[in-house]
N, C-alpha and C positions, 0 to 999 in steps of 0.2 A: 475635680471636674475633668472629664476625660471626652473628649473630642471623637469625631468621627474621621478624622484628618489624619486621625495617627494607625490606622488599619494597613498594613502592611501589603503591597505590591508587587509582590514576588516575582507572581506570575508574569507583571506586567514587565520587569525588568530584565529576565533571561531572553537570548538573544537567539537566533535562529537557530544554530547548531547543537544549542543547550533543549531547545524547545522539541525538535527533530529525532533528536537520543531520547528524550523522554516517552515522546509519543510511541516511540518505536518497541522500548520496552512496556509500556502500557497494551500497546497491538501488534504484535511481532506479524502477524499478517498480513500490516499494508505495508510492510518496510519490503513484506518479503513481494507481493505483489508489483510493488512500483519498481523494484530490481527486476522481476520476471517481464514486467512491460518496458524495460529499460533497454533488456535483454534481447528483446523481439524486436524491438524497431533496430537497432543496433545488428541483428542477425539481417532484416529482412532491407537493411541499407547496404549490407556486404551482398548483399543478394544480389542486389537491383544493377548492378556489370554486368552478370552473368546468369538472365533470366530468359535468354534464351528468344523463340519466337510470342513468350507470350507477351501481351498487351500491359502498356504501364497501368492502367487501371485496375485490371484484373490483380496485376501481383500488389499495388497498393492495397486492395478490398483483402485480399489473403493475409497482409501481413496486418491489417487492421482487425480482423475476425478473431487472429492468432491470439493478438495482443490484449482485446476483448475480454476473450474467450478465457487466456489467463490472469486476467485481472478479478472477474466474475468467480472461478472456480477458487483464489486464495479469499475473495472476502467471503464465501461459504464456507469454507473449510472454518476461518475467523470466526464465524456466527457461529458453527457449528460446536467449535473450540469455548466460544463462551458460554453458552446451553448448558455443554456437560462440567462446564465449573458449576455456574451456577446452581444446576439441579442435582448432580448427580456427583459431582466432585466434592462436595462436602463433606464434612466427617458431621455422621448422626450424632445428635446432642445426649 
């Protein structure tokens, strides 16, 4: 007799770091997105001494657009990247 008790938990047992590596190689594009958005708040906080006469609002809305803007373009590229596995990256049978 075999139980339903005894189904193994893997998933449930890997810990954040183990879970974060995997994901990352399963989607190399939001590993690379969330360092390019990491990237840009990090750039646009070295910025923010030395921005000059414009307005903290303004340069906050710029560095948010920035960051947006490349988070949006790597999970296209992602989609894009999985389309041509899927459809076109296969070898014909």
């Amino acid at each position: 007799m075999s139980s339903d008790t005894d189904i193994s938990l893997s998933s449930y047992d890997e810990d954040q770091g183990s879970k974060l590596i995997r994901k990352a190689r399963e989607a190399p594009f939001v590993s690379i997105g969330m360092a390019g958005f990491a990237a840009i708040v990090a750039y646009g906080l070295y910025r923010l001494k030395s921005r000059g006469h414009t307005k903290m609002s303004v340069h906050l809305i710029h560095m948010r657009v920035a960051a947006q803007g490349f988070v949006e373009g790597a999970m296209t590229l992602g989609t894009g990247y999985s389309l041509y596995q899927e459809f076109w990256g296969k070898p014909k049978p």
